[in-house]
Backbone bond lengths (Angstrom), bond angles and torsions (degrees), N, CA, C in turn:
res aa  C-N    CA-C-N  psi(-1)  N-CA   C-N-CA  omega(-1)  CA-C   N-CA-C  phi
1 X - - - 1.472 - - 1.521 110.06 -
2 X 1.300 107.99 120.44 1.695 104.48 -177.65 1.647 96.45 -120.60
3 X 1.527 108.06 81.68 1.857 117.82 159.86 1.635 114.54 -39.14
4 X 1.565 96.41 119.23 1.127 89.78 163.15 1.642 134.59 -90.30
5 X 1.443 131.33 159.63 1.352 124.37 168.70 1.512 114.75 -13.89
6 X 1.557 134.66 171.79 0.846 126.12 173.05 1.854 118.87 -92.71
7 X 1.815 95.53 -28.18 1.224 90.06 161.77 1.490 118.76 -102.82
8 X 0.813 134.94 17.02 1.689 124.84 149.04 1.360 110.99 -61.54
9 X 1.615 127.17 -41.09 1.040 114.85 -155.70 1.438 105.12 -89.68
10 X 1.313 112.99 -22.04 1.421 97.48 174.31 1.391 127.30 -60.02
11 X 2.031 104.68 -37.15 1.157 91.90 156.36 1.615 153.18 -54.63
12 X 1.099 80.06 -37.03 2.202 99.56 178.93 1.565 92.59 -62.55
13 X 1.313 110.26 -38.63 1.724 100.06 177.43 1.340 114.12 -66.76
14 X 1.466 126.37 -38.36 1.783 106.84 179.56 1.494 94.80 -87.55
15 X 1.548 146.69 -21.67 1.137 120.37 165.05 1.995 122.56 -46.94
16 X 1.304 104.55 -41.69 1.415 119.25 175.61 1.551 126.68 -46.90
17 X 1.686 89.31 -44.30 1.543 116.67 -150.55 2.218 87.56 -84.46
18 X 1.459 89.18 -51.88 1.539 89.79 175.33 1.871 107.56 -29.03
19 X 1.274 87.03 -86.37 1.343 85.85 -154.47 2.183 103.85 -59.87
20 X 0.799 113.65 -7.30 1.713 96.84 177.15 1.763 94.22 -79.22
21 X 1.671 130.29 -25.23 1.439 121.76 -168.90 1.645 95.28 -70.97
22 X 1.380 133.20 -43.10 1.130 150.34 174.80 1.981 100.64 -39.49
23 X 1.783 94.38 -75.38 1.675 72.14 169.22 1.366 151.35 -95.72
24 X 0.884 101.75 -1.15 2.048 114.19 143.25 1.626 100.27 -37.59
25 X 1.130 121.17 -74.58 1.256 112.61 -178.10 1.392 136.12 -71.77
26 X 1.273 108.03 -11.66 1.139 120.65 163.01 1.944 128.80 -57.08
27 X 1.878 87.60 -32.30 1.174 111.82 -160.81 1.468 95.13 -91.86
28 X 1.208 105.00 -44.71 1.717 100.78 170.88 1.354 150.88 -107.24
29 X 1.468 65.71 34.48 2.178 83.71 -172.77 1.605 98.48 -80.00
30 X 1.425 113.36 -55.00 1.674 103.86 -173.21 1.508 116.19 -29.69
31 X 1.322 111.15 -44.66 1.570 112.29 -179.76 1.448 124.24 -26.65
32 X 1.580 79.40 -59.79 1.724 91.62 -177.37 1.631 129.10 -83.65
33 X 1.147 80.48 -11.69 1.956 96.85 176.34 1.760 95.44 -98.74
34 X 1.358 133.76 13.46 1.491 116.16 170.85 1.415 115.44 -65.38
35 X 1.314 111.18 -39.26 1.710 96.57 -179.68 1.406 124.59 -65.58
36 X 1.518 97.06 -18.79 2.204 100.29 -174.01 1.320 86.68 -92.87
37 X 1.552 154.29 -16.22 1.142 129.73 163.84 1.244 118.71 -88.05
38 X 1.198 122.85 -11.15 1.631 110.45 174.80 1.444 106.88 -90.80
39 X 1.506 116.48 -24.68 1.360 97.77 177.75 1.721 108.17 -74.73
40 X 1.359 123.09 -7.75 1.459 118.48 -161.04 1.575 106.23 -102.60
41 X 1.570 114.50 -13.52 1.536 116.85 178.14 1.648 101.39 -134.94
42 X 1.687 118.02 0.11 1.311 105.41 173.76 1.844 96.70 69.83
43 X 1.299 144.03 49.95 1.050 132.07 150.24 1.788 114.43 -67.33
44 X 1.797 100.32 144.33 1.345 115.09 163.55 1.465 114.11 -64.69
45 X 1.314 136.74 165.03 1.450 125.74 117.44 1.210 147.49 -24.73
46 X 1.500 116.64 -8.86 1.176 143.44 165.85 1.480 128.80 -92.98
47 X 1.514 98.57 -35.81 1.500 102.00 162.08 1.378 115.41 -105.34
48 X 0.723 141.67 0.29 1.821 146.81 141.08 1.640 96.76 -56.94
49 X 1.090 123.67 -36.30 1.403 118.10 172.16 1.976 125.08 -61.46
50 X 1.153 96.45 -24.70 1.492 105.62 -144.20 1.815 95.91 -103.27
51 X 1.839 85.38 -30.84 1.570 101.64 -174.58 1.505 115.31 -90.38
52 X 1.217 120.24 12.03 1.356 140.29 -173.70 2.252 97.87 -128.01
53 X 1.168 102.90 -42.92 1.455 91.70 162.57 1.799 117.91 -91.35
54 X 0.920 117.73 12.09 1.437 132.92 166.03 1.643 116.73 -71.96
55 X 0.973 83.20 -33.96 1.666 99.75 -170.99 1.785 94.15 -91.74
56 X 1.389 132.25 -58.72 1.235 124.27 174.40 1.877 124.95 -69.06
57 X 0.926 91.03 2.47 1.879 115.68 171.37 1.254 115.89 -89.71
58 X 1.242 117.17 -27.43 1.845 126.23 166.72 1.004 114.07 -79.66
59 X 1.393 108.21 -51.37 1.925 121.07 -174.89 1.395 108.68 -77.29
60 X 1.394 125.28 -7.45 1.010 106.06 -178.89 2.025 117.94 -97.31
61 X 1.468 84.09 -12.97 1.734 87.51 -153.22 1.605 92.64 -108.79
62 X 1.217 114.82 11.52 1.551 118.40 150.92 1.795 122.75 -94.91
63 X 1.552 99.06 -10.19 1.718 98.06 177.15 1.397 110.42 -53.66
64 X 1.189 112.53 -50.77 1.361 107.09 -160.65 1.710 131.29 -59.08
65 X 1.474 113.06 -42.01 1.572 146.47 160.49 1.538 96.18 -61.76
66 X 1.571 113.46 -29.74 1.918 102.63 -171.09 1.843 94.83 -68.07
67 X 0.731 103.27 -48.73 1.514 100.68 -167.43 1.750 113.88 -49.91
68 X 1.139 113.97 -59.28 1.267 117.59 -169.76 1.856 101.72 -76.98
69 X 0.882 125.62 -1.63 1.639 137.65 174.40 2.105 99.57 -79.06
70 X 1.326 98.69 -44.27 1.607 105.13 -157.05 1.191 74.90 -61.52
71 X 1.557 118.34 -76.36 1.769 123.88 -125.51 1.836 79.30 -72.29
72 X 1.096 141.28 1.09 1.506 124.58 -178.46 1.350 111.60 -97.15
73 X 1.518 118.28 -46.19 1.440 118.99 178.17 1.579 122.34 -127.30
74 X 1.621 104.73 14.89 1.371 123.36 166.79 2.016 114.78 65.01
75 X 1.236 113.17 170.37 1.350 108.62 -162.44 0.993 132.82 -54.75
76 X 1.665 110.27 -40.26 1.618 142.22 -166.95 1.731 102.42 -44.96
77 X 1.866 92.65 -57.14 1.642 103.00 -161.86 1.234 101.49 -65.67
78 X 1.874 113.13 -58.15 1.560 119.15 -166.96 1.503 110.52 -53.81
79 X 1.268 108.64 -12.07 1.963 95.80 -148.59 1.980 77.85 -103.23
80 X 1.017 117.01 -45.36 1.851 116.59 170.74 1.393 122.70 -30.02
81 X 1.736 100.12 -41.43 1.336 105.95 -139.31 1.567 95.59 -119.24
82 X 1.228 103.97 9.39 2.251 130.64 -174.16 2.001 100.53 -107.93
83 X 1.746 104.10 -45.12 1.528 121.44 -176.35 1.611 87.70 -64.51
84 X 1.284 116.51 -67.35 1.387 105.54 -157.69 1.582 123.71 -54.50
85 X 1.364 113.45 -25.07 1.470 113.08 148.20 1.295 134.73 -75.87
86 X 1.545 113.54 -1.48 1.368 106.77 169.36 1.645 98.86 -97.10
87 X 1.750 129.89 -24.51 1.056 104.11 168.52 1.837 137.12 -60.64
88 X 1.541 94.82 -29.99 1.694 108.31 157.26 1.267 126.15 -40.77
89 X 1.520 100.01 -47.01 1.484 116.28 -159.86 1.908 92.15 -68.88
90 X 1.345 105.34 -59.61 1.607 99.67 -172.05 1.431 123.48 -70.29
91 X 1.454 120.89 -8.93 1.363 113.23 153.91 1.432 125.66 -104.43
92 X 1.108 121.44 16.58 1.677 139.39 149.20 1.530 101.53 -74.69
93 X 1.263 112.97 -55.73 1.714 106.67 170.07 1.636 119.04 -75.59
94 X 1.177 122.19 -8.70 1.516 110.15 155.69 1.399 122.65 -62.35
95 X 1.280 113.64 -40.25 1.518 129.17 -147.13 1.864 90.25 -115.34
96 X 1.122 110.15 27.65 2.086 110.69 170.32 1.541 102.44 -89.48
97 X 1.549 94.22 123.79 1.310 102.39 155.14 1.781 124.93 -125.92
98 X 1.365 92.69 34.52 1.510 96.26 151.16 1.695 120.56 -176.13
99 X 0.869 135.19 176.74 1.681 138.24 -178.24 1.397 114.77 -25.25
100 X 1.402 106.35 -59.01 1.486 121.96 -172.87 1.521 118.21 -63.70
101 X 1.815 109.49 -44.75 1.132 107.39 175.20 0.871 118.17 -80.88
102 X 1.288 147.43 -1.07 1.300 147.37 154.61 1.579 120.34 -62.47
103 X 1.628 100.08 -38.02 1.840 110.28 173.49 1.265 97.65 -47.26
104 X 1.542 95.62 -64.49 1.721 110.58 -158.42 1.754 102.47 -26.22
105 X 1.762 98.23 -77.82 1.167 121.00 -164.52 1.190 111.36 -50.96
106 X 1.807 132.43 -12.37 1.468 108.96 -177.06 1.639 92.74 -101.50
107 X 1.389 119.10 -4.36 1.449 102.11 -175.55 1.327 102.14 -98.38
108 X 1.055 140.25 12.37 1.584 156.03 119.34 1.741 102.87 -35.92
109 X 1.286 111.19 -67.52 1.675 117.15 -157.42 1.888 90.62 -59.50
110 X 1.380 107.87 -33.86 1.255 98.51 -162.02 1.736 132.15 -69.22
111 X 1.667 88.39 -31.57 1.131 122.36 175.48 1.844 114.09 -64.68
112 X 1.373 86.76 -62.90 1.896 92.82 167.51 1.823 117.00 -43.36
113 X 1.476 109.63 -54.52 1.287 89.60 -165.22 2.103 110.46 -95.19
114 X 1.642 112.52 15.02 1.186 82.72 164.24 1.102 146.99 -50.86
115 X 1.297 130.82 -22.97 1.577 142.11 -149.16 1.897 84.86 -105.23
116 X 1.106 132.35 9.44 0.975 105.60 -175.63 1.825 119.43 -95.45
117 X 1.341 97.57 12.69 1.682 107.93 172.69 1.379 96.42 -125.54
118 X 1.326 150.28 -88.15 1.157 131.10 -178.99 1.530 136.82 -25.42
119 X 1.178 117.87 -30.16 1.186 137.82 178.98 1.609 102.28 -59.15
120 X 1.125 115.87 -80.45 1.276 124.28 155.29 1.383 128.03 -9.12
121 X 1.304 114.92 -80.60 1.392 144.11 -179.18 1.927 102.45 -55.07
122 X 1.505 98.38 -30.65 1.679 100.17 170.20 1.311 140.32 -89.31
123 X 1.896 104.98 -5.26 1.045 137.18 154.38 1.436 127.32 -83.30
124 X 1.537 125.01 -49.85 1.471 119.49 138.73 0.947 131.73 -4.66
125 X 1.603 118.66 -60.52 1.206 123.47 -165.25 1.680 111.50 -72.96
126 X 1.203 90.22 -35.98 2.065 81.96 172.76 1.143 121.42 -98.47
127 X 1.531 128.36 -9.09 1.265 140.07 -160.80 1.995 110.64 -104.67
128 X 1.338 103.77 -30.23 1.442 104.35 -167.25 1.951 87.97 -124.91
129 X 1.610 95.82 153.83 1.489 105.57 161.93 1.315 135.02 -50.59
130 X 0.879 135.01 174.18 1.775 120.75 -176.33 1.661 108.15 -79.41
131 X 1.377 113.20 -30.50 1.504 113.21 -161.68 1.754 85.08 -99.67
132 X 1.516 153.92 -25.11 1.079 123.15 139.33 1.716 138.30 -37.64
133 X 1.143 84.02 -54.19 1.958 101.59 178.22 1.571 100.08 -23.29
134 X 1.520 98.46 -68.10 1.722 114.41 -168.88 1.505 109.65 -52.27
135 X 1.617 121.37 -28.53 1.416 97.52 174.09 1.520 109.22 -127.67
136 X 1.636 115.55 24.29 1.500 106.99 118.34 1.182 143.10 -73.27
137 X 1.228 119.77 -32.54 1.661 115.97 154.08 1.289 136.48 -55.35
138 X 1.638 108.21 -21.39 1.280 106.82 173.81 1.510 105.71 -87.92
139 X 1.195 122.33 -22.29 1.945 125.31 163.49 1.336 100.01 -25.92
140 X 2.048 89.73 -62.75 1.558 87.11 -142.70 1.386 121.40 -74.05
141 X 1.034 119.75 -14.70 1.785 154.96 167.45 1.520 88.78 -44.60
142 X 1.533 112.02 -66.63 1.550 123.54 -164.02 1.359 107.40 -55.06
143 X 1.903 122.42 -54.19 1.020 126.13 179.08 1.296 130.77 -70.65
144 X 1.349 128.00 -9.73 1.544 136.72 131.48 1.412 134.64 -49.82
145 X 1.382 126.27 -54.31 1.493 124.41 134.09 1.588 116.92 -41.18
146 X 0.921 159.52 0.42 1.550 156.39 139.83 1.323 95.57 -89.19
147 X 1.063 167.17 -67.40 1.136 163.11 161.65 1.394 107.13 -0.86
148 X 1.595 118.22 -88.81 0.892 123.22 171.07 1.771 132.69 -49.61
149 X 1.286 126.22 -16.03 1.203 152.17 -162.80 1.935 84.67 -89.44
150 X 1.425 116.93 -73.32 1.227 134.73 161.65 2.401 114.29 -14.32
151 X 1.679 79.08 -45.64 1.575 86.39 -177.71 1.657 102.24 -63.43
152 X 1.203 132.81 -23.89 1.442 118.29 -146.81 1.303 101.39 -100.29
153 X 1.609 120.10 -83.02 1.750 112.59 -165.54 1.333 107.98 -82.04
154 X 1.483 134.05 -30.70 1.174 135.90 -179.14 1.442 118.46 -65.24
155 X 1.677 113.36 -34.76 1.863 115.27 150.80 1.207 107.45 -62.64
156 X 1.827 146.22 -65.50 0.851 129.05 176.59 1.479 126.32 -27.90
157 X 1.612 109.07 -61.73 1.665 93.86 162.95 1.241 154.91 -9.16
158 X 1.497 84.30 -63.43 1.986 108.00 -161.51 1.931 92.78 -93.10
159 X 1.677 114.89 -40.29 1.371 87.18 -177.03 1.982 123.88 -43.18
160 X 1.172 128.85 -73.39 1.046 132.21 137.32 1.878 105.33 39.37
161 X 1.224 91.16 -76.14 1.984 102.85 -166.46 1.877 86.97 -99.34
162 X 1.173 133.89 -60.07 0.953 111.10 -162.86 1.466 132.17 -94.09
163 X 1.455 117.83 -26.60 1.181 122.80 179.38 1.801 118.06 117.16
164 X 1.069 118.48 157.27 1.660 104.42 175.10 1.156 115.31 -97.24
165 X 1.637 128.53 8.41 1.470 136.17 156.03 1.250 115.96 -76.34
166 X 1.568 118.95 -48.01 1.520 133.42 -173.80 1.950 101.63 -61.78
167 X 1.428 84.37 -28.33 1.571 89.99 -171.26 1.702 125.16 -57.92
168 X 1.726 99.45 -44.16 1.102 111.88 -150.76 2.152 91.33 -100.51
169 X 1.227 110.65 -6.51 1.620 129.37 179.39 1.832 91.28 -87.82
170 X 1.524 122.50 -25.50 1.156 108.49 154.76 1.661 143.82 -78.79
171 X 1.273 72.77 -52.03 2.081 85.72 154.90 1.413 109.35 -43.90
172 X 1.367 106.48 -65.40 1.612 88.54 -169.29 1.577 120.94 -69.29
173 X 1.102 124.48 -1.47 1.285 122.21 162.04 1.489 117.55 -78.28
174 X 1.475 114.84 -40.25 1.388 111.91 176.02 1.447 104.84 -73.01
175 X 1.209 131.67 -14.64 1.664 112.38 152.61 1.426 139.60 -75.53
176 X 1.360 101.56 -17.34 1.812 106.60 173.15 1.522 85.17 -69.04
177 X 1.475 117.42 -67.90 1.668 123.07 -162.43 1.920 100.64 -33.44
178 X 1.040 131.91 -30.91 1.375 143.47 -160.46 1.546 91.63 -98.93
179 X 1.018 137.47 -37.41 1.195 134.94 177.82 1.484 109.28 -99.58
180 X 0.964 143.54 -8.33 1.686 126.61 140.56 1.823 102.18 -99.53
181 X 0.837 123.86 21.96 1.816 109.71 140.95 1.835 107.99 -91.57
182 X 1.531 108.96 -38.76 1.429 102.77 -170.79 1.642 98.89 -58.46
183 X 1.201 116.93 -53.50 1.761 130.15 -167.84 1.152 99.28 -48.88
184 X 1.305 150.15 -68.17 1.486 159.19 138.77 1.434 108.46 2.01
185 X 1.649 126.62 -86.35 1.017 120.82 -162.74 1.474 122.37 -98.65
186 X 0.930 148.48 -48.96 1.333 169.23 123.04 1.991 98.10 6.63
187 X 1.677 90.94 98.11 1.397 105.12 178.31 1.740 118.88 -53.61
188 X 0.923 120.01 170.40 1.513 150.40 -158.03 1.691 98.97 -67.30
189 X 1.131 152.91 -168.38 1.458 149.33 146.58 1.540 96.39 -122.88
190 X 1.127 100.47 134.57 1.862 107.51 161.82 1.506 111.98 -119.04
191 X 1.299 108.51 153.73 1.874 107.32 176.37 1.094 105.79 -82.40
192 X 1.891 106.98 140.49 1.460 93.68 -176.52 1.728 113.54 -78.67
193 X 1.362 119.38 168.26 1.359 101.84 -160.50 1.603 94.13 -80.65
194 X 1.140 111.55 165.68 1.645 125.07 -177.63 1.713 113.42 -75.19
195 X 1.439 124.36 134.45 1.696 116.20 -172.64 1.516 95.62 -127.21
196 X 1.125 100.84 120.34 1.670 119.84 -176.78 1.792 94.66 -75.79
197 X 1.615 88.62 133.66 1.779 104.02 178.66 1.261 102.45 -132.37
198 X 1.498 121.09 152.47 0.926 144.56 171.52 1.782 119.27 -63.91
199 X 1.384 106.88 -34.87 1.256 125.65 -172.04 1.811 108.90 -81.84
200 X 1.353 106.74 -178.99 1.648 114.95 178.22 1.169 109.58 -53.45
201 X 1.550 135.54 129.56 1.751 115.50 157.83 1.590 104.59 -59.15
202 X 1.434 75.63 157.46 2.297 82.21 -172.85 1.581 82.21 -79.70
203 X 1.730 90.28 164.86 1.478 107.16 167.81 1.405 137.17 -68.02
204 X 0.848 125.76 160.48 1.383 143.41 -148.24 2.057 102.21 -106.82
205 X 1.130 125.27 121.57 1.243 111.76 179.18 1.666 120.60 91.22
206 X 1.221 105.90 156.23 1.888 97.89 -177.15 2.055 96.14 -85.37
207 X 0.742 143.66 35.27 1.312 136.47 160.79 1.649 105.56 -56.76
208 X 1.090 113.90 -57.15 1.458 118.26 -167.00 1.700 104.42 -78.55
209 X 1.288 129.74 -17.30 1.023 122.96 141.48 1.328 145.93 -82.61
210 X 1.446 115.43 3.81 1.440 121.59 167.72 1.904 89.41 -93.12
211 X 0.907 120.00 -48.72 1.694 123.14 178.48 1.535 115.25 -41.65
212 X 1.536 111.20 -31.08 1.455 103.66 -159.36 1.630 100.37 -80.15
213 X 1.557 136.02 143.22 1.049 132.80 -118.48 1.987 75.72 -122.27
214 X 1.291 134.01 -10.73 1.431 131.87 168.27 1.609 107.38 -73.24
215 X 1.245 103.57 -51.86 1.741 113.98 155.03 1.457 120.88 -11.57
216 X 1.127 93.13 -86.64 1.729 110.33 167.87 1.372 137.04 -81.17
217 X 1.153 109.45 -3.40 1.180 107.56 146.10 1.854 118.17 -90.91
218 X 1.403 127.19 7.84 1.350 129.07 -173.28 1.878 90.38 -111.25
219 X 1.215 115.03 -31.30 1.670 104.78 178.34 1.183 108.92 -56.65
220 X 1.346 145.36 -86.00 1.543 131.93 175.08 1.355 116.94 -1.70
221 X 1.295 131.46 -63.61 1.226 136.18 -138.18 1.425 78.16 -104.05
222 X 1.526 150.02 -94.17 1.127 126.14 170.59 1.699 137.03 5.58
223 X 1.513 102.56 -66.77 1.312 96.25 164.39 1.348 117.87 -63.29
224 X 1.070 128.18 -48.96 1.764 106.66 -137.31 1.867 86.09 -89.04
225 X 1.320 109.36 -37.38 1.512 121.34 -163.00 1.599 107.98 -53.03
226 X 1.402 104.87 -54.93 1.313 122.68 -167.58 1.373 121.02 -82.70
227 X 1.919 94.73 -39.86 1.551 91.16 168.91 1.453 123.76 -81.76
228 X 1.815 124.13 -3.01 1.648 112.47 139.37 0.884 130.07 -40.99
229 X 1.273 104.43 -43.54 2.054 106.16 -163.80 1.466 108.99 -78.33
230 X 1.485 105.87 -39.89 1.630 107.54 176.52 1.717 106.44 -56.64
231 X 1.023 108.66 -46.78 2.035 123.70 -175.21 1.790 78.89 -47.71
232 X 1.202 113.08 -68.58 1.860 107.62 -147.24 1.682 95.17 -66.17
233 X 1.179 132.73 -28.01 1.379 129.20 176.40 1.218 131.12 -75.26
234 X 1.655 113.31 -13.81 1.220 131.29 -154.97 1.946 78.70 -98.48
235 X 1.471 79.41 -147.36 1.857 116.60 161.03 1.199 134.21 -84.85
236 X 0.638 139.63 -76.52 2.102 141.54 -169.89 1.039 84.75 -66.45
237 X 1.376 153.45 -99.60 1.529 130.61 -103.27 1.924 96.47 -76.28
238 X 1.113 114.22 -38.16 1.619 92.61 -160.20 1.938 110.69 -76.67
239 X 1.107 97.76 -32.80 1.397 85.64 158.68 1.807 137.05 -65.17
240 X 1.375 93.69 -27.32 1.151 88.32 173.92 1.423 137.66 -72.94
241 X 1.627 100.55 -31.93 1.242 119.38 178.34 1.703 108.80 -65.36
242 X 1.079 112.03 -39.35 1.617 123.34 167.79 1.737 111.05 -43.93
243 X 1.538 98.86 -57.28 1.066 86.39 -178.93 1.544 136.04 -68.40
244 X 1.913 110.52 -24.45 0.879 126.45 177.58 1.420 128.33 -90.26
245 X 1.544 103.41 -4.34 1.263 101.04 159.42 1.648 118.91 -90.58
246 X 1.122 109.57 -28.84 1.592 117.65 174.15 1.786 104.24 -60.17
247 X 1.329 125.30 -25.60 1.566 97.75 173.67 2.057 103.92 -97.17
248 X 1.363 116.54 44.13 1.217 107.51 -175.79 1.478 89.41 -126.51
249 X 1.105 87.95 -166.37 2.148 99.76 -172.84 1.661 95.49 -70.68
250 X 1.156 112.00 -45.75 1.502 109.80 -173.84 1.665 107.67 -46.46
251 X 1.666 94.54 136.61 1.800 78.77 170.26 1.659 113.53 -156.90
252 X 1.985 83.80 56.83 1.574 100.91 179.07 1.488 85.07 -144.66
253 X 1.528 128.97 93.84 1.581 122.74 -163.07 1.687 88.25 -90.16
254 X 0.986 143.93 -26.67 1.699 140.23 -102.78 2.039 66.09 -130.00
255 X 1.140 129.85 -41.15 1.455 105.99 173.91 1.629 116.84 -104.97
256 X 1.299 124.69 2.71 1.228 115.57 145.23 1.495 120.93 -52.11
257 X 1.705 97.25 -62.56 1.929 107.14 160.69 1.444 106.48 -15.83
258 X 1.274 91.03 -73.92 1.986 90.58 -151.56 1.396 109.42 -57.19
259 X 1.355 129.09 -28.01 1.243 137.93 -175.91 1.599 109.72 -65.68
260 X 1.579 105.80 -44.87 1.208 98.03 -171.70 1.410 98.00 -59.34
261 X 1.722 115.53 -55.47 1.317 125.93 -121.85 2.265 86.03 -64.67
262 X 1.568 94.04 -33.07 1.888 93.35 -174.41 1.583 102.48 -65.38
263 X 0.950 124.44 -16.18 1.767 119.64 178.88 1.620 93.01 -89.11
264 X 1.074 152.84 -50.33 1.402 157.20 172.42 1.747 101.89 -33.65
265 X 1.606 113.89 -59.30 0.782 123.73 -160.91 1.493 114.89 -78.42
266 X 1.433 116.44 -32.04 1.279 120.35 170.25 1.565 107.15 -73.92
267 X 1.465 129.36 -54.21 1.453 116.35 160.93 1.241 126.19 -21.80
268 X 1.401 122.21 -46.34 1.396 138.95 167.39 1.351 111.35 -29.72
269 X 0.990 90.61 -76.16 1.887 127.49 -152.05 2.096 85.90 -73.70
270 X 1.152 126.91 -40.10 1.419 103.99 -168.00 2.162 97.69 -97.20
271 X 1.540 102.75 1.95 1.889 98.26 159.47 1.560 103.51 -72.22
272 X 1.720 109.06 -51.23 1.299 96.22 -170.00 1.785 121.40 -60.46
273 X 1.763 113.17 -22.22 1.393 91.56 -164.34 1.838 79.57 -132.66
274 X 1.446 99.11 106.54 1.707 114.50 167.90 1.861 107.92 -56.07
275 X 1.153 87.96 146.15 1.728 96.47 177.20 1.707 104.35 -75.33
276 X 1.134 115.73 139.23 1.532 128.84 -175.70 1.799 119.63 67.97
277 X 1.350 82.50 41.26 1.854 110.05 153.96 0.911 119.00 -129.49
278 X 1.188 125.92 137.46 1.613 155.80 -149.27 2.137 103.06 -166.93
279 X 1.640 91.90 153.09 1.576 101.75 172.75 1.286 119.43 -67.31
280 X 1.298 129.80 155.98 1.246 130.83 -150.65 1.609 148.48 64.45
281 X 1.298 102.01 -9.16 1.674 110.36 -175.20 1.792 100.37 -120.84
282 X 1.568 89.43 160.80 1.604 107.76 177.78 1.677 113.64 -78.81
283 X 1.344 124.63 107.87 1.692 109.96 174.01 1.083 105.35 -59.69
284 X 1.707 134.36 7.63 1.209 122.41 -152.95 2.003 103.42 -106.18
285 X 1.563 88.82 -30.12 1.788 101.04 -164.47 1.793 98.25 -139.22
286 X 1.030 100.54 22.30 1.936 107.21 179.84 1.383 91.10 42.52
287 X 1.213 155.24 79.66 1.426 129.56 167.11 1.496 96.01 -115.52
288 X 1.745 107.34 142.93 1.261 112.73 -178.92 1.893 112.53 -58.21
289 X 1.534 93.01 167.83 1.255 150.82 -46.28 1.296 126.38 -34.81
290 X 1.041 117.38 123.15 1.442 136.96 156.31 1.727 102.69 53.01
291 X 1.602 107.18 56.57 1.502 113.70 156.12 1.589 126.77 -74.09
292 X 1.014 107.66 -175.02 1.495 116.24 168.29 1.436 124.52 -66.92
293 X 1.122 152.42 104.63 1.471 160.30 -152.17 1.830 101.13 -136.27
C-alpha cells in the first residue's frame, strides 16, 4: 500500500469523481432527451427500449476483462484509454442520423465509461487508508447520484438554447477535459510485489466466484431489484407505465409513477447495501469486524 498525501488524494478524488459525474449522466441523459428523439427519428417504445439497453450492453460485457486489465496496468491507463471511447461514443451520437447509429453510438458510450467506478475504487484500495476508502466510495456513489440528478432539469434547460447535438459535442469535451486532469494527476500504477505462501495459489479466473454460494444468492436480487430501478431511470418503463396506466380505471398515472418509481428506488438502494454489512469486514469470508454473516 503506497498512501497517498492527504491532499493529493483529495485531488485524484475530484479528478475520479469528475469523470464517474460525467457518466451518471451520460447514462441518464437519454431519458430526458426521449421526447426530442422520438419526435426527430419517430422512435417506438421498443426502440427507446433497446437504445437504453444499448448503452448497458457495452458496459456490461467489458466488466469482466475490466478487472483483470486494472490490477495489470492500474486505473490511470485503463480509465484513459475506456474515456476515449466514451468520448467517440458521444460524438458518434451527436452526429446520428438514424436508429442504428444512435444504438451503435450509445453502446460505444457504454463501453467508454465502465471503468469509471471501478477504476477508482481500484486505486483506493492502495492509495487511501481503509477507514478513508469507505467514505471515498461513498463520495463516489454520491457523485453519480448528482450526475444523474444533473441529467434531468439542468438538460431540460440548456436543450431549449442549445440543442441535443450541441449537447452531447459538450459532453464529449467535458470528458477529454476529465481525461487530461486524470493524465496529469492521478499517480503511476506499480505491481504489487509478489509474497511467496506456503498455502494453495488462489484460483485463477471467476469460476470460484460464480461458485461462491453469497454470489448467487446476491444475483437474483441484483438483477431483478436493480434492474427495475435502472428500467424506471432509463427509457421504456416510465413511459410505458404512463401509458398503460392511462387506459385503466386509474386516472392519475403520474402518481402511481412516482410510487412505483420510490419502491424501485428503495429496491435499489437495499441490492446495493446487503443486510449484515458493516465497515471493516470481508462480504466475501464474514471476517470480523463486523462482516457479512
Amino acid at each position: 500500500m503506497n498512501v497517498l498525501p492527504r491532499r493529493t488524494a483529495v485531488i485524484v478524488f475530484l479528478c475520479f469523481a469528475s469523470a464517474y459525474f460525467l457518466s451518471a449522466l451520460v447514462r441518464a441523459v437519454t431519458a430526458t432527451l426521449a421526447p426530442v428523439l422520438n419526435e426527430e427519428f419517430g422512435l417506438s417504445a421498443r426502440n427507446l427500449g433497446l437504445l437504453a439497453g444499448g448503452y448497458f450492453l457495452g458496459f456490461s460485457a467489458s466488466q469482466l476483462p475490466l478487472g483483470n486489465w486494472l490490477d495489470r496496468h492500474g486505473p490511470r491507463k485503463v480509465l484513459l484509454c475506456f474515456l476515449g471511447i466514451a468520448v467517440l461514443g458521444c460524438i458518434a451520437f451527436s452526429m446520428a442520423t438514424s436508429f442504428t447509429t444512435l444504438m451503435l453510438a450509445r453502446v460505444l458510450c457504454g463501453v467508454g465509461v465502465s471503468a469509471c467506478l471501478m477504476a477508482p475504487l481500484t486505486g483506493y484500495r492502495r492509495w487511501l487508508t481503509p477507514t478513508t476508502q469507505l467514505r471515498a466510495n461513498s463520495w463516489m456513489l454520491m457523485t453519480g447520484s448528482l450526475g444523474m440528478l444533473a441529467s434531468t432539469l439542468p438538460v431540460q434547460w440548456l436543450l431549449p438554447h442549445l440543442g441535443w447535438r450541441p449537447l452531447f459535442w459538450g459532453l464529449a469535451g467535458l470528458l477529454a477535459l476529465s481525461m487530461l486532469l486524470i493524465y496529469l494527476v492521478v499517480p503511476a500504477w506499480q505491481q504489487a510485489p509478489v509474497v511467496a505462501s506456503d498455502g494453495p495459489a488462489p484460483a485463477a479466473g471467476y469460476a470460484a466466484v460464480w461458485r461462491h454460494p453469497y454470489f448467487r444468492r446476491m444475483v437474483p436480487i441484483g438483477f431483478c431489484s436493480y434492474g427495475g430501478m435502472v428500467a424506471m431511470q432509463t427509457l421504456w418503463a416510465g413511459p410505458w407505465m404512463v401509458r398503460w396506466l392511462a387506459t385503466r380505471r386509474w386516472r392519475r398515472p403520474p402518481a402511481c409513477l412516482s410510487s412505483t418509481c420510490a419502491c424501485c428506488a428503495l429496491s435499489g438502494a437495499g441490492a446495493c447495501s446487503p443486510p449484515g454489512c458493516s465497515a471493516g469486514g470481508s462480504m466475501w469470508t464474514g471476517s470480523s469486524p463486523g462482516g457479512c454473516r
